[in-house]
Each structure stands twice: as structure tokens, then as C-alpha cells.
KOLMAR-159964 format. One record per residue (C-alpha): residue in one letter; x negated, y, z. Coordinates in steps of 0.5 Angstrom, whole numbers, padded with zeros to 4 digits, always signed. Each point is the difference from the previous one (the first is absolute). Layout:
AXYZ...
REM end
This chain:
X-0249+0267-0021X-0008-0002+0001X+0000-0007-0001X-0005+0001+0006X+0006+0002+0005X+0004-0006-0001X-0002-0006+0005X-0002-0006-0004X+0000-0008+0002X-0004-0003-0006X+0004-0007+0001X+0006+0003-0001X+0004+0001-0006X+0001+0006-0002X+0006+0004-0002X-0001+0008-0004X+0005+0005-0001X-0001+0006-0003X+0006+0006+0001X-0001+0006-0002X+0005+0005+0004X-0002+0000+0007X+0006-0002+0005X+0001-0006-0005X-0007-0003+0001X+0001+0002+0007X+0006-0004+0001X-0002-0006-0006X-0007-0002+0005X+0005+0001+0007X+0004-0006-0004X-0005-0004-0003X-0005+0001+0007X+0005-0001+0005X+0002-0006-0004X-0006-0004-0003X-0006+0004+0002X-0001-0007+0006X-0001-0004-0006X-0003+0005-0006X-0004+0006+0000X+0005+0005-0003X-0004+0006-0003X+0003+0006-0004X-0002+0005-0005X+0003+0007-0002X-0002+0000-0007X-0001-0006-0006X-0008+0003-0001X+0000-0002+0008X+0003-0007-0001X-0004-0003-0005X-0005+0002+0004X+0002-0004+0005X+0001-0005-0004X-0007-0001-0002X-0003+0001+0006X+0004-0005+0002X-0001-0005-0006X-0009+0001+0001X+0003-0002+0007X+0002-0007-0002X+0006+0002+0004X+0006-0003-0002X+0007+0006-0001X+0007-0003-0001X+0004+0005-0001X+0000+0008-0004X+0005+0004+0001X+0000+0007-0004X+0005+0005-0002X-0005+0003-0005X+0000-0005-0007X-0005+0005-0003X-0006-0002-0004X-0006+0000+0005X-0005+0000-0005X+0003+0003-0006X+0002-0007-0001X+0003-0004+0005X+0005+0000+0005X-0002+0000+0007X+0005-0007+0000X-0005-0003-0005X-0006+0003+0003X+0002-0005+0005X+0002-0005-0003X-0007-0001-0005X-0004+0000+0008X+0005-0005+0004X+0004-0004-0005X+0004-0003+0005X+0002+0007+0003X+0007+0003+0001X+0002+0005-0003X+0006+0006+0001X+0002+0005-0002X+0003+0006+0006X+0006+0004-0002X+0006+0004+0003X+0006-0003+0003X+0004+0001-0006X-0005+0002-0005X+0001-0005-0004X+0006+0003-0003X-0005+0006-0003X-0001-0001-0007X-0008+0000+0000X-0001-0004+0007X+0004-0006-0003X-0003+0000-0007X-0007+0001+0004X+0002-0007+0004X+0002-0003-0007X-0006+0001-0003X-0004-0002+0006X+0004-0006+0000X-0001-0002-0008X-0007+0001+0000X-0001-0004+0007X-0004+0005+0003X+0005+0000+0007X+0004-0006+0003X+0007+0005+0001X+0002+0006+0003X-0001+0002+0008X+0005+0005+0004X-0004+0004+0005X+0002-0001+0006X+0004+0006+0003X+0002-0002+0007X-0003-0004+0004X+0000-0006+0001X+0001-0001-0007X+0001-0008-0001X+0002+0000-0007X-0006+0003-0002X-0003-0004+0004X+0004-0007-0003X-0004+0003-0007X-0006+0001+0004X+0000-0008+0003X+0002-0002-0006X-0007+0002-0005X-0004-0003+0006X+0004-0006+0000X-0002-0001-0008X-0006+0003+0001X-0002-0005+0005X+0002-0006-0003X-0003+0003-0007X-0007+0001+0003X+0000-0006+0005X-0004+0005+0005X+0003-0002+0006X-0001-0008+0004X+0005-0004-0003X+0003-0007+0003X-0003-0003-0006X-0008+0001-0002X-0003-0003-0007X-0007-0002-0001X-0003-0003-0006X-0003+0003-0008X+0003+0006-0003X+0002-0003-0006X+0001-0008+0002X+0006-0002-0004X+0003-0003+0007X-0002+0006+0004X+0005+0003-0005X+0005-0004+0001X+0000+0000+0007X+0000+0007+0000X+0005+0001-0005X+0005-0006+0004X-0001+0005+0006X+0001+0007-0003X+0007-0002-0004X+0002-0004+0006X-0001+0007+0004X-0005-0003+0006X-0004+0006+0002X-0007-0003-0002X-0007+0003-0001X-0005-0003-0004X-0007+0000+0001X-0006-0002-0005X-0005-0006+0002X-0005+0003-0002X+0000+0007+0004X-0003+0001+0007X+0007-0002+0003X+0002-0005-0004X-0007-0005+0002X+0001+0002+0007X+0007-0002+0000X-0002-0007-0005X-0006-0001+0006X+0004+0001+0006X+0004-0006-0003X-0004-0004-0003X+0002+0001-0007X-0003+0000-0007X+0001+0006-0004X+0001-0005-0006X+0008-0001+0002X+0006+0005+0003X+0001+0001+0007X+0007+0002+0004X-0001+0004+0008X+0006+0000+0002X+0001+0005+0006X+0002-0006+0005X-0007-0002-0001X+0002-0006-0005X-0006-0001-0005X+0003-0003-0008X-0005-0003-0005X+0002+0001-0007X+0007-0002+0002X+0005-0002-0004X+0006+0006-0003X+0004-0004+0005X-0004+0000+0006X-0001+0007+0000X+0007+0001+0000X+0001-0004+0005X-0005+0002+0005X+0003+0008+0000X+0007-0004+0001X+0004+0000-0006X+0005-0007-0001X-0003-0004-0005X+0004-0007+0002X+0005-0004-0004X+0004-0004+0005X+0000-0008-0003X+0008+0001-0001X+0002+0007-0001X+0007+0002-0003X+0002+0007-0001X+0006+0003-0003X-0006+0004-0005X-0007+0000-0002X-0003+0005-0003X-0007-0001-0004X-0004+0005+0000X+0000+0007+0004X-0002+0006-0005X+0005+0006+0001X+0006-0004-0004X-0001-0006+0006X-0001+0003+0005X+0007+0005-0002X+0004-0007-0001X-0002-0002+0007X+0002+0006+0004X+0006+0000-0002X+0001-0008-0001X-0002+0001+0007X+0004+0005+0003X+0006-0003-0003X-0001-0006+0004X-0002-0004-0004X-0007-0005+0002X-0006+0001-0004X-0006-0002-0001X-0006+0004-0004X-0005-0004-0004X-0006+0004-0002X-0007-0003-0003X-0004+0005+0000X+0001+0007+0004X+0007+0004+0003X+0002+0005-0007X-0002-0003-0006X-0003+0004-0005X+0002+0007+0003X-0003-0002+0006X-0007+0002-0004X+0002+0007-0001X-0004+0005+0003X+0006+0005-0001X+0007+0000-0003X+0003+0007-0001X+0006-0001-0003X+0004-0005+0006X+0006+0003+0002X+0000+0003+0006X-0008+0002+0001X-0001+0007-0002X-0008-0002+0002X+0000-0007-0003X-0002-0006+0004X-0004-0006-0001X+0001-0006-0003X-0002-0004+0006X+0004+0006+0004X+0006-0002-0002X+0000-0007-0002X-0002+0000+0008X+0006+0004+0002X+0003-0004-0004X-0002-0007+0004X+0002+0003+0006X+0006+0002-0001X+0002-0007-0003X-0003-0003+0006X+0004+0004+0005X+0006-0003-0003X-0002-0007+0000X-0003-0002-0006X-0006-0005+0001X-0006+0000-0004X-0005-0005-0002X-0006+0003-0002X-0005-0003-0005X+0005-0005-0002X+0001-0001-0007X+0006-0003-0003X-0002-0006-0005X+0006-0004-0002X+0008+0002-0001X+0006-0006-0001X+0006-0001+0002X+0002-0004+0006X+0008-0001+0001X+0003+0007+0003X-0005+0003+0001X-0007+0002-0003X-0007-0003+0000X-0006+0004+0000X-0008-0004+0001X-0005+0004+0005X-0007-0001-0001X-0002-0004+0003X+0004-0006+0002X+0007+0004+0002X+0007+0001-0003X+0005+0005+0002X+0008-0001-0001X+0003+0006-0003X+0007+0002-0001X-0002+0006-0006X-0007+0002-0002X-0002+0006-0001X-0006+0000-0005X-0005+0006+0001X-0007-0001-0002X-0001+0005-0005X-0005+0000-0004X-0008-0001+0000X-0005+0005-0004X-0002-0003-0007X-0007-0002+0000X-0005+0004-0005X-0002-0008-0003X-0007+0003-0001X-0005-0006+0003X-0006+0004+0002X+0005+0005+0004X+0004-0006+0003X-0006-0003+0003X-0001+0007+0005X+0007+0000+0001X+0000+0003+0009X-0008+0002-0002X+0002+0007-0004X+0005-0002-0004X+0008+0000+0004X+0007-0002-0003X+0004+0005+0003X-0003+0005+0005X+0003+0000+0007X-0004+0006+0003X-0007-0003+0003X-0004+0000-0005X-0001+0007-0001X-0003+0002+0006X-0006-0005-0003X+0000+0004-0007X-0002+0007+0004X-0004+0003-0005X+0000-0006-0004X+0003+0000-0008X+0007-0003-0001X+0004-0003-0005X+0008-0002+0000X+0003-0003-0005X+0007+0002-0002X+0006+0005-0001X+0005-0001+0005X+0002+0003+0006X-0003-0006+0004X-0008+0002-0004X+0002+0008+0001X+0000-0001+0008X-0006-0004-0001X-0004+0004-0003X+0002+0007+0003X-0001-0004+0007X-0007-0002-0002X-0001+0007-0003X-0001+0002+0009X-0006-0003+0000X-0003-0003-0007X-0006+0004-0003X+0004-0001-0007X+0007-0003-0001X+0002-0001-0008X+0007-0004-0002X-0001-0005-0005X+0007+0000-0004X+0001-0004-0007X+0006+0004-0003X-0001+0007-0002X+0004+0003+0005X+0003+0000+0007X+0007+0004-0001X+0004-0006+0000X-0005-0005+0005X+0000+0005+0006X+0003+0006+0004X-0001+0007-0002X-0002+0002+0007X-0006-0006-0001X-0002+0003-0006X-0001+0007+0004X-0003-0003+0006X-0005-0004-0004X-0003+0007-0004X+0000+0003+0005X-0005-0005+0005X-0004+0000-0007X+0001-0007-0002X-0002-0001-0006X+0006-0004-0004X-0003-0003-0007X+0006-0002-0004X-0001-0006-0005X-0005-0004+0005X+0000-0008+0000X-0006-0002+0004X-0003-0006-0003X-0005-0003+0005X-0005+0002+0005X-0005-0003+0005X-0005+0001+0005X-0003-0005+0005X+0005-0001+0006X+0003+0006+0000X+0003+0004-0006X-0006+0005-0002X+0003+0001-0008X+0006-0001-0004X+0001+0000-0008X+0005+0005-0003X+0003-0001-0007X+0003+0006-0004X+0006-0003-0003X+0000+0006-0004X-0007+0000-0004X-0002-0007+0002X-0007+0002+0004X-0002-0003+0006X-0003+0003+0006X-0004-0002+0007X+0001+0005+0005X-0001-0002+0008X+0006-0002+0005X+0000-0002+0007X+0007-0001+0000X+0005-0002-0005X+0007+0000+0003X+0005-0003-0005X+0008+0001+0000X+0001-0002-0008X+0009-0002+0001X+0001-0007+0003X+0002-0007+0000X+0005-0003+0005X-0001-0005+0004X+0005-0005-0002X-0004-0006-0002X+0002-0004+0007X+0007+0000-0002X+0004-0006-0003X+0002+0001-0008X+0007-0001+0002X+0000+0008+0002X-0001+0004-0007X-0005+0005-0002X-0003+0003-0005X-0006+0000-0004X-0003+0004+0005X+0002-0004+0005X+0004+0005+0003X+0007-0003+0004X+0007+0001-0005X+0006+0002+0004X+0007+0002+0000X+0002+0000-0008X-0007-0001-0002X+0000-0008+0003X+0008+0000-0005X-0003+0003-0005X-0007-0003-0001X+0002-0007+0004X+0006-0001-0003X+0007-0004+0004X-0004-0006+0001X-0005+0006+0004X+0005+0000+0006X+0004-0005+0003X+0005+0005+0003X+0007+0002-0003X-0003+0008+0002X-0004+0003-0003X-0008+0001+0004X+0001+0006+0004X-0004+0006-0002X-0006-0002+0004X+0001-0008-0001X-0005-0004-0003X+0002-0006-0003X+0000-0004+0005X+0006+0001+0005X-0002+0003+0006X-0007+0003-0002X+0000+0007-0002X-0005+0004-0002X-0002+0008+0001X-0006+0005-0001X-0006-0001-0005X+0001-0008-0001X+0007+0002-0003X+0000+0000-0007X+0004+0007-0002X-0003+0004+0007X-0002+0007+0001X-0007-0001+0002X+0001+0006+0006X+0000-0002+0007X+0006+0004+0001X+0003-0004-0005X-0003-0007+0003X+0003+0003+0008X+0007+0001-0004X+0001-0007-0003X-0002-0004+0006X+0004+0005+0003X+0006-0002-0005X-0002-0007+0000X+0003-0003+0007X+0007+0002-0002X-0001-0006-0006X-0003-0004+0006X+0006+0001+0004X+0005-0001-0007X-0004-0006+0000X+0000-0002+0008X+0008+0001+0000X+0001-0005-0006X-0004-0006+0003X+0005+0002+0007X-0006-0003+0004X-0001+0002+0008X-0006+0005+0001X-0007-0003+0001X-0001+0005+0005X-0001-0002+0006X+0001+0004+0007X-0005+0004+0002X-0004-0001-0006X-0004+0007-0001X-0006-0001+0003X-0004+0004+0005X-0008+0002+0000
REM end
């Protein structure tokens, strides 16, 4: 079909399919027109040739697409496929792959699914529509716009941020907003929209400014303003007693306050910074049970807090815990700023912090082009710009394939001299594939630039040279160090600061450790009544799946513990809240 043939809005997003047969695409653009076509320009093509053609034309006109469907995975021009044809135009752009009911038990069409899987040139598979309507075609047609909404930002959002690309707050802002799954744009102060807005309320462009869609203006607000004002809980009443607080919300406190919450118990959820710890910075996580597609951090960490809400947990937000002792029966635990809460058990679930590179230069432009973590919204600012990550894990792995979308160059800088031992296979797979350079036996060493990183300098631990070679972004994911400082010393560590549990606390504490004839229950610390689970834990496996299961398992101890202390619930009737 003749692009010219097809009615196109110039400010819709648009949707491009390419089917070969002809009933097949009849009854494809029948499904998506009648179902999308009031909000997308829904085009359709019969051949690749014919589909990249469209999608040229459409990138020469700034137009924006969100989602390719095609049945055809052949290269288009020689080279590339028509998914990563897309890809390397609309770097947000949603891609599926169209197959037959029933296909995937041909041998070729699901190693041809695999394979575009592994190298990331298709997000899954789609099941053409075959009758009419087809609605779980369309559950995985609305889910790819989803994502692709959230990932490009296009659409108004209830939260608009105005302030400087590389603005070291600007980037916490946006980062406080992308792991707390606010739907949010950024606008640059220095484009043609952000001057009028910042003019329109008589702002500077030195300082990040916060619309929300009820018309409230912020002006550099705090983490904790910002919060609040899209209407999340951050209080902590002067006098709160629960039956369990959990410090901390990553994947394992979240788990543990779903099911402490379900279980009757009352709970309360102390988190500093933003809801899914480090997890929640993953563009992708491809191996948790249960999604075949892979899902965000942010995603699944937000699924996470809402289901804990619905059962009744409350939650504190940007609330750091400072200070733990007991008191009686019960459980002490500091709030900054002023605030105590009563607890009858504690669940420590703070994770872990990425460890700092140390080099003085480069910590000076930390948020100007140097990040620790990556959680997402940094890459759209790197298009066609040189990026650099720092390690050998999964979590470095997901950051430089996420950048790969959009960054002119990726390379990943690992000190060890291979990944087989640090990373998934599927990782390793994923990231040759997108062309991202991994550099084996990489340390950097120093770097600089004036106010934002324009350069890093690479030691060679191999032969000992040194090399300048320019950087808009390094993003460092290098191991982890726990976040215990704030705890007593009455609650055992180890060297790393990792808390001891179980056996350990007996076997590295002694029987002067625990003042209990039983011995610590396998989560328990050495304090009775706290445990610990997740990363914090020293002896855990640094998965998500693995944190969810213990703060799954975890409440059972918490129970255990309740029972033996035979107190009445803290409860109190009524006490899950309602928005």
C-alpha cells in the first residue's frame, strides 16, 4: 500500500504494520483501526522494503512512531532487520514480532523468536488477530504503548519538570520521579518551551521548577515536597506503634510487607529515598518469574507498593530510619527528624548502595555526567552522544544495553578479565549484539570536564598505559556497600558491614551474642525481634526473585517471634487506609 493512500494526522503517533498475506493484513489494520485509529495513525505496509520506507519518511518528519509490528524478520538492507531498522530511528519504539496461532511450536518460527529476543531486536512475539474482536491481541497491543508512553515521555503528563539537561538536582528530581512511577515530562530550560513556561511564572532558568496538572507551581522543591504534592504519605504521627516496620522498600521489603500485611499484621514501611531500591533502577529485568516479556524496576517495584497498600500496609516516604534500641517489649526505631516508632519486630530491608569510584575529579560531577546506578532517564539526554559503564554485573549489563537505544557509542569498562562469572549469559548475548563495546581489564582513573563530564581517563590494568578518550556519561555499577552505619553495635556485622543472621550471629558472636536460650531464627539478627533479608543480609543471593522470597519467608519468623511475646495486635479496626 502507498504510504500516499493512507490518512495521516501529523500529531498522532503512529502505529506501522507490515504483513505480507493479504487477508492477514486486511484483518490486522480492521483490529488496530478500529481499536486505536481515534488516537494513532495506524499505517500499513505489505512488504519490509515498503515499511522502512515508511519509517524514513516518517523519521524526515519528525513524526513520532510507537509501535512496529511485522512478520517479516529478514534483513532489509542486507544488514538489519526491519525491528532494528526501527529501532536505530525511534529509539523508544515498540517492537513485535506478528506469527500464527499456534506457530510457536514450528521449529524455525520460535528459534527465529529466540534469536530476536537474545539480540534485542523485538520486545516478544504478537499472535495475529484471527477473529474479530481479538482482545488478547489487543492486551499485547496496549501493553507496548504503555511502555512506549512512559518511555518517551510524549503524551501530557500529571507532572512536568523545567530545569537544565545536566543539573545535578534536576537529575535527582527526575530519577525520584521515574523509580516512584509518576508519570512525568522533562522539559530543557534552555529550549523554546521550557523559557516560556519558566517566563510564564516568573522563574529563573538557574533552578528546577515542578507543573503539576492541578496548576501548583514547585520551585526547587525538596525530595520530600515532591512527593507530597503528587499525594504520597510521607508523615510519621508523634506516637506510632506497629506490630512490624520494615526499613526499607526494595523488592525484599515490599514482599515482607505484603505478606506481613495480608497476614493481619499492622505495618508500616520506612523508606528514605525511592519505592524499589536498587532494582527499581533497572530499565529491564528479563529473568523474574512470571514475565516472559521482562518488566521494569519501577514497574514492578510500583506493582509491588500497591499491592501492599491495598492490604493495609502504610507507608512513609523519605523517612530515614537513624537510630534502633530497645525499649521494654517492644522495639525502638528513630525517624528523622524528630520521630520514634514502637515496633514489636523489625524487618531490616535497606539494601545496598552502589560503591563510590573514589576518584576526586569525577566525584565533583557527580549528577553533571557522572551517575551512580542508572535508572533510566539519563539516556534520552545521551542521544547521539559517547557513553561509558562501569562494571560486570547484570545491573551494568541492563544499563549499557538501555543506553545502547540511544547513545552514539556505548562501551562497558570491566576490571576482571571476563564476565562469564559476573553476568547472565543472555546479557553477554544481548549486549554484542546491540554493539556495545565491552573492554575487559578497564579501571578508570580520573576524568574531568567543566561543569559536566566531557572526559574520563582509562588505565589498562594489563600493560599499565593510560588513555583520555571523551565521555558525556559514565554510569557506575561496581558491587555495593550496605546501608548499616545507623545501626547499634549490639547488632552484629561483618567487615563489610553486611548484617549476620541465623548461625552466623552463634557462630561468629559467640553465646554472649544472643541473650536467648533458642537459638536466632534463620533471618534473625542479634537482636531479638529484628531481622534482616535481601541484599543487606550477609549470605544472600543478590537476585530480586531471591530478596521477594525472603521477605516472603521472613513474616513466618516475625509471627514465631510475636507469638512468644503473646501480646495483643497493635492492629487497630479499620486501620487500612483509603485514597
Amino acid at each position: 500500500m502507498d504510504r500516499s493512500d493512507q490518512s495521516v494526522n501529523p500529531l498522532k503517533p503512529v502505529i506501522l504494520t507490515q504483513c505480507g498475506v493479504p487477508d492477514r493484513r486486511r484483518m490486522v489494520e480492521r483490529e488496530l483501526g478500529r481499536r486505536y485509529g481515534q488516537d494513532y495513525d495506524v499505517l500499513i505496509a505489505s512488504s519490509r522494503s515498503e515499511a522502512a520506507a515508511m519509517l524514513e519518511a516518517l523519521s524526515a518528519d519528525g513524526r513520532a512512531v510507537a509501535l512496529v509490528l511485522a512478520d517479516d524478520a529478514t534483513p532489509v538492507d542486507g544488514a538489519t532487520s526491519l525491528f532494528a531498522f526501527a529501532r536505530h530511528r525511534f529509539p523508544d519504539v515498540r517492537r513485535g514480532l506478528l506469527i500464527e496461532w499456534g506457530e510457536w511450536a514450528d521449529r524455525q518460527c520460535a528459534t527465529s523468536v529466540l534469536h530476536l529476543m537474545a539480540t534485542g531486536q523485538i520486545d516478544y512475539y504478537v499472535i495475529r488477530p484471527w477473529r474479530g474482536p481479538d482482545e488478547y491481541f489487543h492486551r499485547t497491543v496496549t501493553e507496548f504503548l504503555l511502555e512506549w508512553e512512559r518511555a518517551s515521555g510524549s503524551r501530557p503528563h500529571e507532572v512536568t519538570l523545567v530545569g537544565a539537561p545536566r543539573s545535578a538536582r534536576v537529575h535527582d528530581l527526575r530519577s525520584l520521579l521515574a523509580r516512584g512511577g509518576v508519570p512525568h515530562s522533562f522539559v530543557p530550560g534552555d529550549s523554546e518551551e521550557g523559557r516560556r513556561l519558566l517566563a510564564q511564572n516568573d522563574m529563573r532558568d538557574d533552578v528546577p521548577m515542578v507543573l503539576l496538572h492541578d496548576g501548583r507551581v514547585l520551585r526547587d522543591p525538596t525530595n520530600t515536597e515532591l512527593v507530597q504534592a503528587y499525594g504520597v504519605d510521607t508523615e510519621v504521627a508523634a506516637l506510632v506503634e506497629r506490630d512490624l516496620v520494615v526499613v526499607g522498600a526494595g523488592p525484599a521489603g515490599l514482599s515482607a510487607a505484603v505478606y506481613a500485611a495480608s497476614e493481619g499484621l499492622s505495618v508500616l514501611v520506612l523508606e528514605s529515598e525511592a519505592i524499589g531500591g536498587q532494582a527499581g533502577s533497572s530499565s529491564l529485568i528479563r529473568n523474574y518469574l512470571g514475565f516472559a516479556r521482562g518488566i521494569s524496576g519501577a514497574e514492578l517495584a510500583q506493582r509491588a507498593y500497591q499491592q501492599a497498600w491495598v492490604f493495609g500496609a502504610t507507608f512513609a516516604h523519605t523517612r530515614e530510619a537513624t537510630g534502633l534500641h530497645p525499649g521494654g517489649d517492644r522495639l525502638i526505631l528513630d525517624v528523622a527528624p524528630d520521630r520514634q516508632v514502637h515496633a514489636r519486630a523489625v524487618v531490616l530491608a535497606t539494601g545496598v548502595s552502589y560503591r563510590r569510584l573514589g576518584v576526586p575529579e569525577l566525584e565533583a560531577l557527580f549528577g553533571a555526567g557522572v551517575y551512580y546506578g542508572a535508572s533510566g532517564v539519563e539516556a534520552q539526554a545521551l542521544r547521539d552522544r559517547v557513553a561509558h559503564v562501569v562494571g560486570g554485573g547484570n545491573s551494568a549489563g541492563q544499563a549499557a544495553l538501555h543506553l545502547a537505544r540511544y547513545a552514539k557509542s556505548v562501551s562497558l569498562l570491566v576490571r576482571a578479565e571476563s564476565l562469564a562469572e559476573s553476568m547472565s549469559r543472555y546479557l553477554i548475548d544481548a549486549l554484542a549484539a546491540a554493539g556495545v563495546q565491552v573492554r575487559m581489564g578497564i579501571e578508570v582513573v580520573g576524568g574531568g570536564g567543566h561543569g559536566n563530564l566531557e572526559h574520563i581517563r582509562l588505565l589498562d590494568r594489563r600493560t599499565g598505559t593510560e588513555t583520555t578518550e571523551p565521555s558525556d556519561g559514565l554510569f557506575v555499577l561496581i558491587g555495593a556497600e550496605p546501608r548499616t552505619g545507623w545501626l547499634p553495635e549490639t547488632l552484629l556485622r561483618d567487615r563489610w558491614g553486611y548484617v549476620l543472621t541465623g548461625e552466623d550471629v552463634l557462630a561468629e558472636g559467640g553465646r554472649r551474642a544472643w541473650p536467648l536460650n533458642r537459638p536466632p531464627r534463620p533471618h534473625e539478627a542479634s537482636i531479638p525481634g529484628v531481622f534482616a533479608v535481601g541484599d543487606v543480609r550477609r549470605g544472600s543471593v543478590k537476585r530480586v526473585s531471591s530478596a521477594v522470597g525472603e521477605g516472603a519467608v521472613v513474616i513466618s519468623e516475625v509471627h514465631a517471634h510475636i507469638g512468644e511475646r503473646a501480646v495483643p495486635s497493635l492492629a487497630p479496626a479499620g486501620a487500612r487506609p483509603v485514597r
